[in-house]
C-alpha positions in Angstrom: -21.3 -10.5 5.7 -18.4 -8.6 5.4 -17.2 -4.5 4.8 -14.4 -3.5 2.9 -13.2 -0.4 2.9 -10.7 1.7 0.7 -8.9 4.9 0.0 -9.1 8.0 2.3 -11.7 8.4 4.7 -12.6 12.1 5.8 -14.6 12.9 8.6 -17.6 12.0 7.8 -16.4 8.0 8.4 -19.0 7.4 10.6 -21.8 8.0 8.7 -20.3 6.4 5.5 -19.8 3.0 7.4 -23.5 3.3 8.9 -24.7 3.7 5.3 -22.2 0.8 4.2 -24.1 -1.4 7.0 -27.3 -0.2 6.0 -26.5 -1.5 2.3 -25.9 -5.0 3.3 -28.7 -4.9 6.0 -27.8 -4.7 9.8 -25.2 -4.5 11.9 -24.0 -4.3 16.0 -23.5 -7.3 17.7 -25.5 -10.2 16.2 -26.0 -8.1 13.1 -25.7 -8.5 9.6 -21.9 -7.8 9.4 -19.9 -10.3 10.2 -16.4 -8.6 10.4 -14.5 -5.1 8.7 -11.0 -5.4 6.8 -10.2 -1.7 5.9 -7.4 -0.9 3.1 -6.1 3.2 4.6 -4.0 5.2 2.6 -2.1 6.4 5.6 0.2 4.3 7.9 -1.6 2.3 10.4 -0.9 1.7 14.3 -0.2 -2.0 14.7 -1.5 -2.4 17.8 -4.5 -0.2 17.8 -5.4 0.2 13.5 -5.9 3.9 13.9 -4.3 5.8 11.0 -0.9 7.3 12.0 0.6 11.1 10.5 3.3 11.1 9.1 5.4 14.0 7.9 4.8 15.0 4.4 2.2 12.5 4.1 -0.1 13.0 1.3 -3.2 11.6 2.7 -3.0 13.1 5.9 -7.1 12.9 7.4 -6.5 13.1 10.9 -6.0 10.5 13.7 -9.2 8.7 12.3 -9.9 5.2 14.4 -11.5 2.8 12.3 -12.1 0.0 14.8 -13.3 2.8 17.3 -15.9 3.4 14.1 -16.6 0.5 12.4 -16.8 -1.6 15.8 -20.4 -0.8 16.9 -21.4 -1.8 13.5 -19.9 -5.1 13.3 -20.4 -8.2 15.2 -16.8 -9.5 14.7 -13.2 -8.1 14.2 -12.3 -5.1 12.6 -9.1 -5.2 10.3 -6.8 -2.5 9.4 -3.9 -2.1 7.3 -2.0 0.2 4.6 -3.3 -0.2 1.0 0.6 -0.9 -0.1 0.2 -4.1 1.9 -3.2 -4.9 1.0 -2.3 -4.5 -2.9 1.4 -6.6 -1.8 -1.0 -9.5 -0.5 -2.9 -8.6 -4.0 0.5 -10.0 -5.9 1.0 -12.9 -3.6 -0.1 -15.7 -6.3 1.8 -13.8 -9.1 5.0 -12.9 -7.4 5.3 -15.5 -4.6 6.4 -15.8 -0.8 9.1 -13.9 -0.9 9.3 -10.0 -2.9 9.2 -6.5 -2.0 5.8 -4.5 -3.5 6.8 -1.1 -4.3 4.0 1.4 -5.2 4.9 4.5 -7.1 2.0 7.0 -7.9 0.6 9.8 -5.8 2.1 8.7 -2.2 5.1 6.3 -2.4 5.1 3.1 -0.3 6.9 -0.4 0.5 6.0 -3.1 1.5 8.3 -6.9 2.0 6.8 -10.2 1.9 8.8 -13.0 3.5 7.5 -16.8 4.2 4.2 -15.4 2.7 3.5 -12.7 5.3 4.0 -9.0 4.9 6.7 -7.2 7.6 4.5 -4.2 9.1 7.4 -3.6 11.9 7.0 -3.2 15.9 4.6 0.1 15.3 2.9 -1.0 11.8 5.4 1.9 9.9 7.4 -0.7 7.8 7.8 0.3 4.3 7.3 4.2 4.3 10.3 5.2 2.2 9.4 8.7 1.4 11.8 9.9 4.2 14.6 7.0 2.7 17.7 8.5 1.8 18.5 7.8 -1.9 20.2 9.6 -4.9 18.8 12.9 -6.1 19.9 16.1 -8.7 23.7 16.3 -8.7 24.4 13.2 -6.5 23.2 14.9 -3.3 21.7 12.3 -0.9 18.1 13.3 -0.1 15.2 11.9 1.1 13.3 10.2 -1.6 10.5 12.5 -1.9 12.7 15.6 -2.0 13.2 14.3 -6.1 9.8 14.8 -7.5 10.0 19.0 -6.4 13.0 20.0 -8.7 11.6 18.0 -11.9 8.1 20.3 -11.3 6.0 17.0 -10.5 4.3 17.8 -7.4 0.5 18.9 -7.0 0.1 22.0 -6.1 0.2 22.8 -2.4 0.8 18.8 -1.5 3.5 16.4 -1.3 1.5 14.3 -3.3 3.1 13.8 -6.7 1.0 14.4 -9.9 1.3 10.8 -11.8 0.4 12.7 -15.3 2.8 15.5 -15.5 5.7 12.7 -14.1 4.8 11.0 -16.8 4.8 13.7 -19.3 8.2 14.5 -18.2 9.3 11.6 -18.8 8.0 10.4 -22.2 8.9 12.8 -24.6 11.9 11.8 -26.7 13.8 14.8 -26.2 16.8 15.0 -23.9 15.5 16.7 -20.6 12.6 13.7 -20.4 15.9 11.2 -21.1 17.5 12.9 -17.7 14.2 12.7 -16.3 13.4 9.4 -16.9 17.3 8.7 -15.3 16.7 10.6 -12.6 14.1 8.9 -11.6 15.4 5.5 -12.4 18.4 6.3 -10.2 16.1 7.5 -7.1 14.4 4.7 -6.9 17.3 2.2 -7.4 18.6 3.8 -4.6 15.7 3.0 -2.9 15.5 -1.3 -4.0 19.0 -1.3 -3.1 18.4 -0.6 0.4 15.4 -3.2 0.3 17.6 -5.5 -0.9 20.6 -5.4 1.4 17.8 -5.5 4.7 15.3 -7.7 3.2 17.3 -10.0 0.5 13.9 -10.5 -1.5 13.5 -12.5 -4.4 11.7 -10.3 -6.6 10.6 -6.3 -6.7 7.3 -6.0 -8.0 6.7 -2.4 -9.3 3.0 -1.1 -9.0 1.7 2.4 -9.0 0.2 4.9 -11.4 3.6 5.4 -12.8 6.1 2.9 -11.6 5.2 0.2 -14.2 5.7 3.3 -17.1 9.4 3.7 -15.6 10.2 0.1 -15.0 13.1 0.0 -17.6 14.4 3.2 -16.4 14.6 1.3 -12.4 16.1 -1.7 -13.7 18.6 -0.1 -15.8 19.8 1.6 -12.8 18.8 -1.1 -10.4 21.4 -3.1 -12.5 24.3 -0.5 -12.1 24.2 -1.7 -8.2 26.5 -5.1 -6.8 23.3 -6.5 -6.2 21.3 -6.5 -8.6 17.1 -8.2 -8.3 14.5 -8.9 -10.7 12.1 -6.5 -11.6 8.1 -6.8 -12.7 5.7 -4.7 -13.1 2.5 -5.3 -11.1 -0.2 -7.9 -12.4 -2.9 -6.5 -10.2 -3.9 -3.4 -11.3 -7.4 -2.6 -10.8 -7.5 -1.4 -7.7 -5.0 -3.4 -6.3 -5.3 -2.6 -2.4 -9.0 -3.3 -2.6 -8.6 -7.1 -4.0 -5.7 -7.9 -1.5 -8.4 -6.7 1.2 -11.4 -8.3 0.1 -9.8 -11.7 -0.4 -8.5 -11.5 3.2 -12.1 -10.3 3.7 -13.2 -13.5 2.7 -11.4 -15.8 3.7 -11.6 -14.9 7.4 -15.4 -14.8 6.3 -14.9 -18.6 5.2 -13.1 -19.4 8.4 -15.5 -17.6 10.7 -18.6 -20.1 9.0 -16.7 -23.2 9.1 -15.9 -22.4 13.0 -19.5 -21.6 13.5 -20.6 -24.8 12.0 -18.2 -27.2 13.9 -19.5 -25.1 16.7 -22.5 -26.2 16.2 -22.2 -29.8 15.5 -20.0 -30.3 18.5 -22.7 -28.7 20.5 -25.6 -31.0 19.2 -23.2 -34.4 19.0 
C-alpha cells in the first residue's frame, strides 16, 4: 500500500505517519506499506529529502527528515518533493512535456518541465523565485516577494501573502485595484520572462489561489516583453500537489507488483 502525504508537517510528524500506518494496517519492513511519496511545502534536499529553510520562507517547520520518519514505517522507498512540482507533474496531461508551473497563493513557487521531467537543480532548490529579481513600485528592481508588502497583502507577522485581501485589492473597479492588478501583472512578468530566456518553455501554466484570478493582468504584461509565451491557468485545482503525488504514488505502486510478480515466476520457472 502506499502513503501520501501533503502540506506542512509540524513536529508531531512522527506520530501522524504512525497513525497514517496504523490506518492502512501495518508497517516496517514486510509491512503493510509498500512505499511513501511526500508532497512538502518547503524546498526539499535532493539528495537526502529533508525539508530545507529558506529565507523568508512561509512554511518554515524546521529541518524535518521525512525518510529519517517515514522509513521505519515503510518497507520500500520513501519519496520527497516540493508540492509546486508535485502539482507541475499534476498538469502534465493537460499542459504537456515541455511548460513552466507557476503557483501564486500563499508561498510563490516554480517549477520547469522539460522532456516530461521536472528540473529540481544540483541541491533540489530549482524554482524558488521569491528571492527573483523582478519589477516592483516605481520601477525599482526587487526581489519578487518584496511586492506583496507595499500593496498591504501580507499576513500578519509572515511572509506568507494573504490570497483574499490580494484579491480584494485587486478586483474592485476603481483605479487603485486597476494599479494593483498592473502591479502585479508586471511583477510577475518579470518573473516568466526570466523563465523564459533560461528555460525556453512552451507554455506557462498559472496555478495558485490567486494566480488564475490575475491571469489577464500576467499576460498583458507578459506580452509587453520580446518574448512573449502562452499563458493558462491551471486545470488541476483541487489540491493539485496531492494528485501529482498520488499518481506517482501509484504508479511506482504498479511497478513495484509487476516486479514482484516476474520475480516470482522467474523464481518458480
Amino acid at each position: 500500500m502506499s502513503l501520501v502525504g501533503g502540506g506542512s508537517v509540524g513536529g508531531g510528524a512522527a506520530e501522524l505517519a504512525a497513525g497514517a500506518v496504523s490506518l492502512v494496517g501495518g508497517g516496517g519492513p514486510g509491512g503493510g506499506v509498500r512505499l511513501a511519496v511526500v508532497a512538502a511545502a518547503d524546498p526539499v534536499d535532493r539528495d537526502s529529502g529533508r525539508l530545507v529553510q529558506l529565507p523568508d520562507s512561509p512554511f518554515l517547520i524546521g529541518e524535518l527528515d521525512p525518510v529519517a520518519v517515514l522509513g521505519p514505517h515503510v518497507a520500500g522507498p520513501v519519496v520527497v518533493d516540493n508540492d509546486v512540482n508535485w502539482a507541475a507533474r499534476a498538469e502534465r496531461e493537460h499542459a504537456g512535456d515541455d511548460f513552466a508551473y507557476l503557483y501564486l497563493g500563499e508561498g510563490l513557487g516554480c517549477a520547469v518541465v522539460g522532456d516530461g521531467e521536472v528540473a529540481r537543480g544540483r541541491h533540489g532548490l530549482a524554482g524558488e523565485i521569491a528571492h527573483l529579481l523582478t519589477v516592483g513600485p516605481h520601477g525599482r528592481a526587487v526581489p519578487l516577494i518584496e511586492v506583496f508588502g507595499p500593496l498591504g497583502v501580507r499576513l500578519p507577522g509572515s511572509t506568507a501573502i494573504d490570497a483574499d485581501a490580494l484579491l480584494a485589492a485587486t478586483a474592485a473597479p476603481a483605479p487603485l485595484a486597476a494599479a494593483n492588478r498592473r502591479a502585479v501583472g508586471v511583477a510577475v512578468a518579470g518573473v516568466v520572462a526570466a523563465v523564459v530566456a533560461l528555460a525556453d518553455p512552451g507554455r506557462v501554466v498559472v496555478g495558485g489561489t490567486w494566480g488564475p484570478a490575475l491571469i489577464d493582468a500576467i499576460r498583458a504584461a507578459v506580452g509587453e516583453h520580446a518574448r512573449a509565451v502562452p499563458l493558462q491557468a491551471a486545470a488541476v485545482t483541487q489540491e493539485p500537489a496531492l494528485a501529482g503525488a498520488r499518481r506517482d504514488a501509484l504508479e511506482r505502486l504498479r511497478a513495484a507488483i509487476v516486479a514482484d510478480a516476474a520475480a516470482e515466476t522467474a523464481a518458480s520457472a
